[in-house]
Residue frames as qw, qx, qy, qz and C-alpha x, y, z in Angstrom:
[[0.262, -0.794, 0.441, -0.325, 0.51, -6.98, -41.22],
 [0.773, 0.026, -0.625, 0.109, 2.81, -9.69, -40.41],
 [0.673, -0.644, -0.316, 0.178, 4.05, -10.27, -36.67],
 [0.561, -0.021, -0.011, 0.828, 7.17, -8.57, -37.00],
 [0.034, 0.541, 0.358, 0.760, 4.99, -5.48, -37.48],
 [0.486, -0.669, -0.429, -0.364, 3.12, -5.62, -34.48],
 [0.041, 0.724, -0.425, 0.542, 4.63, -3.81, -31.55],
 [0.539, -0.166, -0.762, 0.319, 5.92, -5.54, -28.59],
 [0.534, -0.755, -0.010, -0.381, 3.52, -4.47, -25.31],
 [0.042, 0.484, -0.743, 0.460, 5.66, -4.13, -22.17],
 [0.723, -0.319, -0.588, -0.172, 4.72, -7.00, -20.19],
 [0.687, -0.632, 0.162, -0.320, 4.55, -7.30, -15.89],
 [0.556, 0.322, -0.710, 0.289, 7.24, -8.46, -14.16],
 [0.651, -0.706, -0.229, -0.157, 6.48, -10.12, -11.02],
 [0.119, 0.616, -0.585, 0.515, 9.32, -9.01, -8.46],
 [0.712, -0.144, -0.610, 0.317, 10.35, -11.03, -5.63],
 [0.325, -0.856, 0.138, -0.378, 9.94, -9.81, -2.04],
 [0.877, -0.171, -0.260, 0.366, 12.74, -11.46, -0.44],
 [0.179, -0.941, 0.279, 0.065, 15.19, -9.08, 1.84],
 [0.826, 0.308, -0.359, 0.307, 18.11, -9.92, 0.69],
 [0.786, -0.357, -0.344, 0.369, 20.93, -10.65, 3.45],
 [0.414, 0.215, -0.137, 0.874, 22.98, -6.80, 2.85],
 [0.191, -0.621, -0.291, -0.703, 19.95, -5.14, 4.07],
 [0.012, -0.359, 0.653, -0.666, 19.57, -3.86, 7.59],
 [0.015, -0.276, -0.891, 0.360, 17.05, -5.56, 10.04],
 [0.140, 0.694, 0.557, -0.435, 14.21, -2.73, 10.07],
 [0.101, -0.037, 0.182, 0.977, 14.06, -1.14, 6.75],
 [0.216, 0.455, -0.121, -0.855, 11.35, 1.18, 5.43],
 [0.330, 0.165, 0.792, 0.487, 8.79, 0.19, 2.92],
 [0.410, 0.219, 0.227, -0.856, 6.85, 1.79, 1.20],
 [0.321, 0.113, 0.937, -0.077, 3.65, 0.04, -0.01],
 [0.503, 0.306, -0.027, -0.808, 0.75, 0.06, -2.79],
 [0.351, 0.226, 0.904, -0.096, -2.38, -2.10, -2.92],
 [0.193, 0.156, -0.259, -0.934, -4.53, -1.80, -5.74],
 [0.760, 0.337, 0.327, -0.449, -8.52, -2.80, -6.02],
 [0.513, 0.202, 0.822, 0.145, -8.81, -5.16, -8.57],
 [0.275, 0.777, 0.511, 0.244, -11.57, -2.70, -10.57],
 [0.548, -0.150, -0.023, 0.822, -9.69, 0.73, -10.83],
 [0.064, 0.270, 0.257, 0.926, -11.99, 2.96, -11.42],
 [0.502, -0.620, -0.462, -0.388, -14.81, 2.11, -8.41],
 [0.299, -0.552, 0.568, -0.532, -14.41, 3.12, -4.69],
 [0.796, -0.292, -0.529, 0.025, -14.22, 0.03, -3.13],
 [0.601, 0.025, -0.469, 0.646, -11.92, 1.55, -0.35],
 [0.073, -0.021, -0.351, 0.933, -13.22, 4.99, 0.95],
 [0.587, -0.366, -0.463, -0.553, -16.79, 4.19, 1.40],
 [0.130, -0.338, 0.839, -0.406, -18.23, 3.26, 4.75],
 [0.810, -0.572, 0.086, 0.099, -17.99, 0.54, 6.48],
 [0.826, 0.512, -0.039, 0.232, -14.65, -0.27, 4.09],
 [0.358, 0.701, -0.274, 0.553, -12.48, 2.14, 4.93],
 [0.373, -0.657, 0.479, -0.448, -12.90, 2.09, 8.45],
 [0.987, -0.140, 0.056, -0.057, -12.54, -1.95, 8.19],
 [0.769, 0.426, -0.183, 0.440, -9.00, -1.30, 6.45],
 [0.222, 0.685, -0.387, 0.576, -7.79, 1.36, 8.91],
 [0.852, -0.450, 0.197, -0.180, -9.17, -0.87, 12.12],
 [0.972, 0.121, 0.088, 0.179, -7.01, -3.65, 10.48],
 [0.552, 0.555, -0.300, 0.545, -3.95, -1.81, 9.78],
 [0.265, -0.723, 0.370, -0.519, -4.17, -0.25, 13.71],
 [0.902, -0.326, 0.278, -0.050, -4.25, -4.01, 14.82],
 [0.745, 0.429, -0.238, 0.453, -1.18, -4.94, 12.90],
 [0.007, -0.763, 0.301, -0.572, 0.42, -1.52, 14.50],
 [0.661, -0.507, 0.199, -0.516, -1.18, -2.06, 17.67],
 [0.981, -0.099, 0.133, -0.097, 0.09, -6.12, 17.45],
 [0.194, -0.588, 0.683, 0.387, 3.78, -5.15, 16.61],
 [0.877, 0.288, 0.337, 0.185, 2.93, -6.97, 13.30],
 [0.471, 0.508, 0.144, 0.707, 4.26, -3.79, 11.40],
 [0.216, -0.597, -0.225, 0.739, 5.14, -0.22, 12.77],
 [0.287, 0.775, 0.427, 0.366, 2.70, 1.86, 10.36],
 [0.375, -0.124, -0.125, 0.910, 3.84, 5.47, 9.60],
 [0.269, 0.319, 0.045, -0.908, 1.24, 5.84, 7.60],
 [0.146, 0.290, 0.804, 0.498, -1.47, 4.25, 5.24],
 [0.225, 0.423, 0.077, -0.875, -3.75, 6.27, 3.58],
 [0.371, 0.412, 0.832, 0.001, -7.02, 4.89, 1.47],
 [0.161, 0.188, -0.523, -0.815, -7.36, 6.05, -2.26],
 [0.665, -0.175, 0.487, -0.538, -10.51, 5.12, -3.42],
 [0.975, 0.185, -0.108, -0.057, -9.40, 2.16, -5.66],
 [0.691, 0.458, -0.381, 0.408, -6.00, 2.08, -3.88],
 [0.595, -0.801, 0.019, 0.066, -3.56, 2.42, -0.72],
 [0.479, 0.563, -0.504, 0.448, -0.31, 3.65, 0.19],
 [0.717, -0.695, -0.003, 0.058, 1.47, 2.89, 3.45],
 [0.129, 0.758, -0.492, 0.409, 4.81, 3.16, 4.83],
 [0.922, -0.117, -0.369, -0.005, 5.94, -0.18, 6.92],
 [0.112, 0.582, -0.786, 0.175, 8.56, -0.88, 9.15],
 [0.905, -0.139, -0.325, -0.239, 8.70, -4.76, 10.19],
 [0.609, -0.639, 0.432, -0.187, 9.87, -6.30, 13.04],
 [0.097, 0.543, -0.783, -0.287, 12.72, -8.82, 12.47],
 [0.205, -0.080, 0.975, 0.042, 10.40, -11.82, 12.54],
 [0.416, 0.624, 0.372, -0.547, 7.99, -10.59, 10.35],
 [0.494, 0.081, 0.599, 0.625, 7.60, -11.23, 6.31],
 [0.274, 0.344, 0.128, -0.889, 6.49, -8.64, 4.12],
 [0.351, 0.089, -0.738, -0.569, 4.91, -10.73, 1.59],
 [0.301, -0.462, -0.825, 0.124, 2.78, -13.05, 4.32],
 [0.031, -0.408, -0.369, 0.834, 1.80, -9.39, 6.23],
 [0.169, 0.201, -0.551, -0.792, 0.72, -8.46, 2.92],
 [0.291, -0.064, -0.913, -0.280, -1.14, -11.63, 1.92],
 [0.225, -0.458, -0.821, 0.256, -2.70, -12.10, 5.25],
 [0.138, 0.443, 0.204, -0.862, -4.12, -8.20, 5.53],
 [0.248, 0.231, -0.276, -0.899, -5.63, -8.63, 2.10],
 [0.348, -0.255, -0.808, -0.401, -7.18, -11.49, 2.52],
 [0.096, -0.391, -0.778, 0.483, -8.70, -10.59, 5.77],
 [0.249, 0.406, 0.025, -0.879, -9.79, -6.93, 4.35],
 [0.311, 0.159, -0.643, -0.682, -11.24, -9.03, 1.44],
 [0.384, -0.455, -0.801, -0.055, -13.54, -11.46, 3.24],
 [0.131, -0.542, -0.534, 0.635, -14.45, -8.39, 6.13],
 [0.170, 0.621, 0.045, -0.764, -15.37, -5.52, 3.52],
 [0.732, 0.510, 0.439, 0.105, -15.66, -7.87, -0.02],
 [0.007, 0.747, -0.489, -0.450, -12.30, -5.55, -1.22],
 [0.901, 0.353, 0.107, 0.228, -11.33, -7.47, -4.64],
 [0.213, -0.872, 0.310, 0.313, -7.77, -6.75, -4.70],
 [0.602, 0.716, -0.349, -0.056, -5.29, -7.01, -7.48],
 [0.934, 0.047, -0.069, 0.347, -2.55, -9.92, -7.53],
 [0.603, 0.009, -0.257, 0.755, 0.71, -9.13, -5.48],
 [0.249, -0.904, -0.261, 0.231, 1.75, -5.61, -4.52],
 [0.443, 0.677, -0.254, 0.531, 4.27, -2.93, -5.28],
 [0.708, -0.597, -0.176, 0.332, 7.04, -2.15, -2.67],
 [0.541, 0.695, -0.206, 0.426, 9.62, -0.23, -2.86],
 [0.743, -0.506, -0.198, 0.390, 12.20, -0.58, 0.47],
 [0.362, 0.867, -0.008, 0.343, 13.42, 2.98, 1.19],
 [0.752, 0.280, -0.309, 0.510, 17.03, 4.02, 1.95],
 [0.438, 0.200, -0.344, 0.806, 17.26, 6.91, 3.90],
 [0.024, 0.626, 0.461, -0.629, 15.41, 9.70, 6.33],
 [0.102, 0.236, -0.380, -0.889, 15.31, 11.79, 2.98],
 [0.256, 0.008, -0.869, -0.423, 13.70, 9.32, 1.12],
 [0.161, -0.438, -0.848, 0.251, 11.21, 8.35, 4.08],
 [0.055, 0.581, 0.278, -0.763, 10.08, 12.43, 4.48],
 [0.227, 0.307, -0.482, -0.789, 9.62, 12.52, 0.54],
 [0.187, -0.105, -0.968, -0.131, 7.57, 9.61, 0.53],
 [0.006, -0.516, -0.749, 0.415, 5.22, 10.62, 3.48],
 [0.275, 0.491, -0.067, -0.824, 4.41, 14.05, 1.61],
 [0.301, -0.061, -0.761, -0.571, 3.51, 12.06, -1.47],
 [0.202, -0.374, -0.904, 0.038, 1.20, 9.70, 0.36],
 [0.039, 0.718, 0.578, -0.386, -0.71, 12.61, 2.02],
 [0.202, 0.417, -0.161, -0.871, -0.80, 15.09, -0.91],
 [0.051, -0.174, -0.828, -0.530, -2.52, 12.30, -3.13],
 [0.095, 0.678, 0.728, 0.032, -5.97, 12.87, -2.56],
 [0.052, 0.871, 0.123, -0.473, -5.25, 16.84, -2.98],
 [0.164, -0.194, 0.775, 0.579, -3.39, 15.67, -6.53],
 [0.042, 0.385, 0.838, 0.384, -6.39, 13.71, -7.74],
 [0.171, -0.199, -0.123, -0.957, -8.54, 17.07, -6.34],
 [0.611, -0.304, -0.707, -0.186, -10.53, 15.20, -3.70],
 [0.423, -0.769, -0.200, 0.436, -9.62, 17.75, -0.63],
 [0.165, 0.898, -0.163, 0.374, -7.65, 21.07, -0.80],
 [0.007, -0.804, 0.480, -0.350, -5.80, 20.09, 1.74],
 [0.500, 0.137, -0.843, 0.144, -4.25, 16.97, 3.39],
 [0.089, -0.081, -0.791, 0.599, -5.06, 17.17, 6.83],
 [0.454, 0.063, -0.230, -0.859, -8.97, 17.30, 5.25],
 [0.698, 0.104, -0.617, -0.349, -9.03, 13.58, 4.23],
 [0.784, -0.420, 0.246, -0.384, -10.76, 11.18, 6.83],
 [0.981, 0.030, -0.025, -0.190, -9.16, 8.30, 5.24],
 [0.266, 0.687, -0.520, 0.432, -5.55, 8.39, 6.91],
 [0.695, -0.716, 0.007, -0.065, -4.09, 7.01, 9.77],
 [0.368, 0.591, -0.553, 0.458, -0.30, 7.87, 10.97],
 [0.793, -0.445, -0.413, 0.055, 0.94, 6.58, 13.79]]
């Protein structure tokens, strides 16, 4: 087999979190944090989980971010963000995972996924995802089952 032979794997692309200047002051983000080890609860276990959803209500609660939701998979999280205008999402980010990582020993994967959404459409399609996943992966029957939620 020479190299030419050997398929190219897709490779990671890190993405910049920078708002760029056309965007409005307060959008929308959604958010996903992934454990490090994908395939152990590190996240819905207590204490853990209630260390991550304390910590996200102090953000809330501290006008770091205006949480719509985050919800605790157990080797993962979604949330829903808005940020005040002197707020970064990449340092909010940074500084929540390292605090959840020295208070609950979370090993979290390098960076984060974002995705900065556009409209009310987009924001009501988004929150149904986040609270049908644990009745996807077949871990409740029903959203409004799963302890490991907080909406604001």
């Amino acid at each position: 087999m020479t190299p030419s032979d050997v398929p190219h794997l897709p490779t990671r692309k890190w993405l910049h979190h920078i708002l760029p200047p056309w965007v409005g002051s307060s959008p929308n983000y959604f958010i996903t944090l992934c454990c490090d080890e994908r395939t152990t609860n590190q996240l819905c276990t207590d204490p853990n989980g209630h260390i991550l959803l304390d910590a996200a209500r102090h953000y809330h609660e501290g006008n770091k971010w205006y949480l719509h939701i985050i919800l605790l998979m157990p080797d993962h999280l979604h949330a829903i963000v808005c940020l005040p205008p002197n707020e970064q999402l990449p340092r909010l980010i940074a500084d929540f995972k390292k605090y959840t990582a020295r208070a609950a020993g979370i090993e979290w994967q390098k960076g984060f996924f974002e995705h900065r959404l556009r409209n009310d459409e987009s924001l009501d399609e988004k929150l149904n995802y986040i609270a049908m996943n644990p009745v996807r992966k077949g871990l409740v029957d029903s959203p409004d089952k799963w302890p490991w939620v907080f909406r604001s």
